[in-house]
C-alpha positions as CSV (number, residue, x, y, z in Angstrom):
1,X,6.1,-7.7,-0.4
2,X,8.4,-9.9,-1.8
3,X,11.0,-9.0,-5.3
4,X,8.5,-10.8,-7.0
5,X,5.2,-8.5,-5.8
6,X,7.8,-5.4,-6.1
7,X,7.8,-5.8,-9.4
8,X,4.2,-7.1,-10.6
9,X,2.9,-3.9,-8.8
10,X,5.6,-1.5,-11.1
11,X,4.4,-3.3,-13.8
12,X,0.6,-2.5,-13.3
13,X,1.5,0.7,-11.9
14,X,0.3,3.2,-14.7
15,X,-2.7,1.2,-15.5
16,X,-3.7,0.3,-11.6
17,X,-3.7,4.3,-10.8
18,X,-6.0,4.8,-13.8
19,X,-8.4,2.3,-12.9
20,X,-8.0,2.0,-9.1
21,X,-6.0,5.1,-7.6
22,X,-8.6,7.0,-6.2
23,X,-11.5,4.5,-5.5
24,X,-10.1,4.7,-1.7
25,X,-10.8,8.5,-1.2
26,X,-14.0,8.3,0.7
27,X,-11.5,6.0,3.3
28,X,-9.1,8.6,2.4
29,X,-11.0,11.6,3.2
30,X,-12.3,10.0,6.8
31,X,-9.1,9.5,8.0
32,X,-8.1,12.9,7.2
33,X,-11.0,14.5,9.0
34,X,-10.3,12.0,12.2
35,X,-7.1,12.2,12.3
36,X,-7.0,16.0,12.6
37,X,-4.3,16.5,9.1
38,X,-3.7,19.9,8.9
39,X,-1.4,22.9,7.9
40,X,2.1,21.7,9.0
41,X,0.8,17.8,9.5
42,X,4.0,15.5,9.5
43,X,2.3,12.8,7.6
44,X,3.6,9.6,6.3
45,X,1.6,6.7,4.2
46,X,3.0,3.6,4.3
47,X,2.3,1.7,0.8
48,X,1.4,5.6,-0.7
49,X,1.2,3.5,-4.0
50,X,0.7,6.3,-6.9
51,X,0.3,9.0,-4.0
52,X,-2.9,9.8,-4.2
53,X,-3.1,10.0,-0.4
54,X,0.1,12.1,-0.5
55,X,-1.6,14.9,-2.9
56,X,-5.0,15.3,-0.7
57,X,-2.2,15.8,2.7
58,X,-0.6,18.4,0.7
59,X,-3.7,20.3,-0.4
60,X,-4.3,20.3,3.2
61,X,-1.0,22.1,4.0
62,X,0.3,19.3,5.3
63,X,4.4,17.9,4.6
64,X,3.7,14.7,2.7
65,X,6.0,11.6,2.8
66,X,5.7,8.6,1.3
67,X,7.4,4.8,1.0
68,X,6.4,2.0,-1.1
69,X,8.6,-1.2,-2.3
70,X,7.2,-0.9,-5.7
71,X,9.6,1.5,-8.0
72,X,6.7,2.1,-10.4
73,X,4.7,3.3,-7.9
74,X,7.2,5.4,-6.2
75,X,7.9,7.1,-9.5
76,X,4.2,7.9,-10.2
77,X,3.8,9.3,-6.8
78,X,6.8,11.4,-7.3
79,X,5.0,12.6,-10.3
80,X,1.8,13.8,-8.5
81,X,3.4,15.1,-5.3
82,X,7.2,16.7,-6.8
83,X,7.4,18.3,-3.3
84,X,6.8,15.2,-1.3
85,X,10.0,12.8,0.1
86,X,9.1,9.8,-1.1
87,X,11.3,6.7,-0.9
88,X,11.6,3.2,-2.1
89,X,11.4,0.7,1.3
90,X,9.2,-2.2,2.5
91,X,6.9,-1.3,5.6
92,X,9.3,-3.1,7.8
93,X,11.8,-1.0,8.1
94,X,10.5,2.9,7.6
95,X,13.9,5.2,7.0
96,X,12.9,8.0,9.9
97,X,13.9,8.5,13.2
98,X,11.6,7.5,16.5
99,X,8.7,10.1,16.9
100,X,9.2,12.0,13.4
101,X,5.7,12.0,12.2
102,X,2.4,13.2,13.3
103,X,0.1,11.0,11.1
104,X,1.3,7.1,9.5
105,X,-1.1,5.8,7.4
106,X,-1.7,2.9,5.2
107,X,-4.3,2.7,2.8
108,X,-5.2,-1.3,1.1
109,X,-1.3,-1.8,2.3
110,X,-0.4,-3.1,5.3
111,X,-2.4,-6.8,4.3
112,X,0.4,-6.7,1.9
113,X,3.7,-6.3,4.3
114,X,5.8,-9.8,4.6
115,X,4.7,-9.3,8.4
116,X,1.9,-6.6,9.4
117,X,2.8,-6.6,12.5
118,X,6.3,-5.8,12.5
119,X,4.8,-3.1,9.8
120,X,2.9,-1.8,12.5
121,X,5.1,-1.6,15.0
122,X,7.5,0.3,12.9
123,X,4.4,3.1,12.3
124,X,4.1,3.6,15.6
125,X,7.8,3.5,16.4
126,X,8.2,6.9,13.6
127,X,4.6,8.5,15.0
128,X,5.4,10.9,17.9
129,X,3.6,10.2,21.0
130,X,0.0,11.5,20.7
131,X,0.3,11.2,17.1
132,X,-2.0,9.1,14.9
133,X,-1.8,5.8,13.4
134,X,-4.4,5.2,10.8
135,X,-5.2,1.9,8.4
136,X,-7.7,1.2,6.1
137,X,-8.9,-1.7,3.4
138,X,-11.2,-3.4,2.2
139,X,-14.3,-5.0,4.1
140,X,-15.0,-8.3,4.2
141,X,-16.4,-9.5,1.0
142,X,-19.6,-9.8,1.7
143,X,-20.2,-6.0,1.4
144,X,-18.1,-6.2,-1.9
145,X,-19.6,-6.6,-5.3
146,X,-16.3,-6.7,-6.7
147,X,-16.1,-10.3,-4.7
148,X,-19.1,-11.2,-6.8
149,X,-16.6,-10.9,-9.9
150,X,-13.7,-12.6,-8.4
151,X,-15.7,-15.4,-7.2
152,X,-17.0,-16.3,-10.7
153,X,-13.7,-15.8,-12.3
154,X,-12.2,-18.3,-9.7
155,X,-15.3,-20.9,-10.5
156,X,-14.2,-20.5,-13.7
157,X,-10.9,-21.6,-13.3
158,X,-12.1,-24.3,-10.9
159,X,-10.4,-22.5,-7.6
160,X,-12.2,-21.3,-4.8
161,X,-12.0,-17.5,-3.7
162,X,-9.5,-17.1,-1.3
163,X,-11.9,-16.2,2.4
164,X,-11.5,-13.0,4.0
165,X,-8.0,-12.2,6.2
166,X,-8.4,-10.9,9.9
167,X,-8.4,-7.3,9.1
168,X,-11.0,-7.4,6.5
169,X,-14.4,-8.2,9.2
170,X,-16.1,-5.8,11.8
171,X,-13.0,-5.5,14.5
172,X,-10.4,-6.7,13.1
173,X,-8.2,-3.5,12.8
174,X,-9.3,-2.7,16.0
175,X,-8.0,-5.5,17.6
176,X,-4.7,-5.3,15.0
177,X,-4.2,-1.9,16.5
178,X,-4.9,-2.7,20.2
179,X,-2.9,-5.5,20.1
180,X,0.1,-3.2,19.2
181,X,-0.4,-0.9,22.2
182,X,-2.4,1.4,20.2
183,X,-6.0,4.0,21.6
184,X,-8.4,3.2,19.3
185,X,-9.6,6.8,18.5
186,X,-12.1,6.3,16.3
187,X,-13.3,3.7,13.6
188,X,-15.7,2.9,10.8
189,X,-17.4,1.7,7.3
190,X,-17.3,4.0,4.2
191,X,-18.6,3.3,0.6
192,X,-16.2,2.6,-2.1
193,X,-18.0,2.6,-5.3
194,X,-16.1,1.8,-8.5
195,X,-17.4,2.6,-11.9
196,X,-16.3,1.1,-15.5
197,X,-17.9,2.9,-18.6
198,X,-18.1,0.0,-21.1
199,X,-16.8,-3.7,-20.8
200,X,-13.7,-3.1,-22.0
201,X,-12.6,-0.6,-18.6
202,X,-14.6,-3.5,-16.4
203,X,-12.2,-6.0,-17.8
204,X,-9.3,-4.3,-17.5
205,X,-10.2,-2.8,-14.2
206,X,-11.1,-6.6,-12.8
207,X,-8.7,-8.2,-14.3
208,X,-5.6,-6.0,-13.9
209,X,-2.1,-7.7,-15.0
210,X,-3.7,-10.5,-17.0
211,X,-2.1,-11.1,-20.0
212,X,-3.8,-10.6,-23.9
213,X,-4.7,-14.5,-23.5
214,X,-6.1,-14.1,-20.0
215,X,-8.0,-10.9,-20.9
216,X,-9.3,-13.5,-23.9
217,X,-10.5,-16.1,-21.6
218,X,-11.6,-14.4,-18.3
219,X,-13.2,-11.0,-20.0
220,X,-16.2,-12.8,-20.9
221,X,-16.7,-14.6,-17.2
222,X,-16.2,-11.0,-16.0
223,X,-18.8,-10.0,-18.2
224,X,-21.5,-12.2,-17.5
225,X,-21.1,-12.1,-13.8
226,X,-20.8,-8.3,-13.9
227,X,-24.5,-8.0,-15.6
228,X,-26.7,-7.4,-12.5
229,X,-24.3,-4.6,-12.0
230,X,-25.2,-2.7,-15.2
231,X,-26.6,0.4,-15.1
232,X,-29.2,2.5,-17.4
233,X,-27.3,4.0,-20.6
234,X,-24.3,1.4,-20.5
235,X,-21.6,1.0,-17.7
236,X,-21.2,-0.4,-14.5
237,X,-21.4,0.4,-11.0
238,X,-19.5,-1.9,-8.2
239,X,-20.3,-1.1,-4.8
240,X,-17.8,-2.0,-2.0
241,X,-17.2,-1.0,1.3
242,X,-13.4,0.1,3.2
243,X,-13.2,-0.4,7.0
244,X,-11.0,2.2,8.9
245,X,-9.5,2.8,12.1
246,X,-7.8,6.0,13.8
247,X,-5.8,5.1,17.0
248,X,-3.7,7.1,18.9
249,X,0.3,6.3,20.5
């Protein structure tokens, strides 16, 4: 990320880990389970954001660590993990020695590195040999009803929704990984749902960062394009879809 990201991301910080900080669990949980994280697990996530990730490695027994450029998201993850070391850094250049950890992962993070692969390389670099390398994010949008929102607030503003990156379809963090010199261990497609409670959460959730005048403008679109997603007794319910892939150095 550049200063600019760095600090839109600890701006939204608070607000994007009540809305959005654990909607990646189910990717979360499966990399956890494949990736073998147990009592005495080195384990470092790369972007940990408001360290959700961290706190499931820790009730696991594992020794969390943590780096993200963000400060506001640093903080917030010192917050839920005290015990963790957690440092402020870009994915390109990780603080640890060669071979420290057992398990790097990224979680909806390394898409946002000034150079993934350079990222990557520098997760396997810290991962000891054997260890595991694991990334996850979102699927392409087709699978995402979230895209259904973001498409018609970018009609609205006469843009066109940006099309998928290379890690976002079936294979691409596969071939990411081994491109990289990585063992594909073991891959896959989990649900995501999120879930808003009235408009106002939807909104907000969509729409995160906007300003009072964007909120004003956009909300409605949001709205409207959000109503085949309603369900019974008020609410909504987005269903989305993470890719993730284990591989081994």
């Amino acid at each position: 990320m550049d200063a600019a990201d760095q600090n839109g991301w600890s701006a939204v910080a608070a607000e994007w880990a009540e809305l959005w900080g654990s909607f990646a669990d189910p990717a979360r949980q499966a990399v956890l389970v494949e990736a073998r994280v147990g009592s005495g697990s080195r384990v470092l996530d790369v972007g940990c954001g408001s360290g959700e990730f961290l706190a499931m490695a820790h009730a696991l027994g594992a020794v969390p660590f943590g780096v993200d450029p963000a400060p506001g998201m640093v903080s917030l993850a010192h917050a839920s993990v005290p015990s963790a070391d957690i440092r402020l850094r870009g994915a390109e250049h990780l603080p640890w020695p060669d071979a420290f950890f057992d398990v790097v992962t990224a979680f909806n993070a390394l898409q946002f590195a000034d150079d993934p692969v350079i990222a990557l390389a520098e997760m396997s670099r810290v991962t000891a040999v054997g260890g595991c390398v694991a990334v996850a994010n979102w699927a392409e949008g087709a699978l995402n009803d979230l895209n259904v929102l973001e498409a018609a607030v970018a009609a609205a503003d006469d843009e066109e929704l940006l099309p998928d990156g290379p890690l976002r379809p079936a294979g691409g963090l596969e071939t990411l990984m081994r491109d990289a010199g990585l063992q594909v261990i073991s891959s896959g497609l989990v649900e995501v749902p999120w879930k808003a409670p009235d408009d106002e959460t939807l909104v907000r959730g969509v729409l995160l960062g906007e300003d009072a005048a964007g909120l004003a403008v956009r909300g409605p679109v949001v709205v409207e394009a959000a109503q085949p997603f309603r369900v019974d007794g008020g609410g909504y319910i987005l269903r989305n879809a993470f890719r993730w892939v284990v591989a081994r150095v």
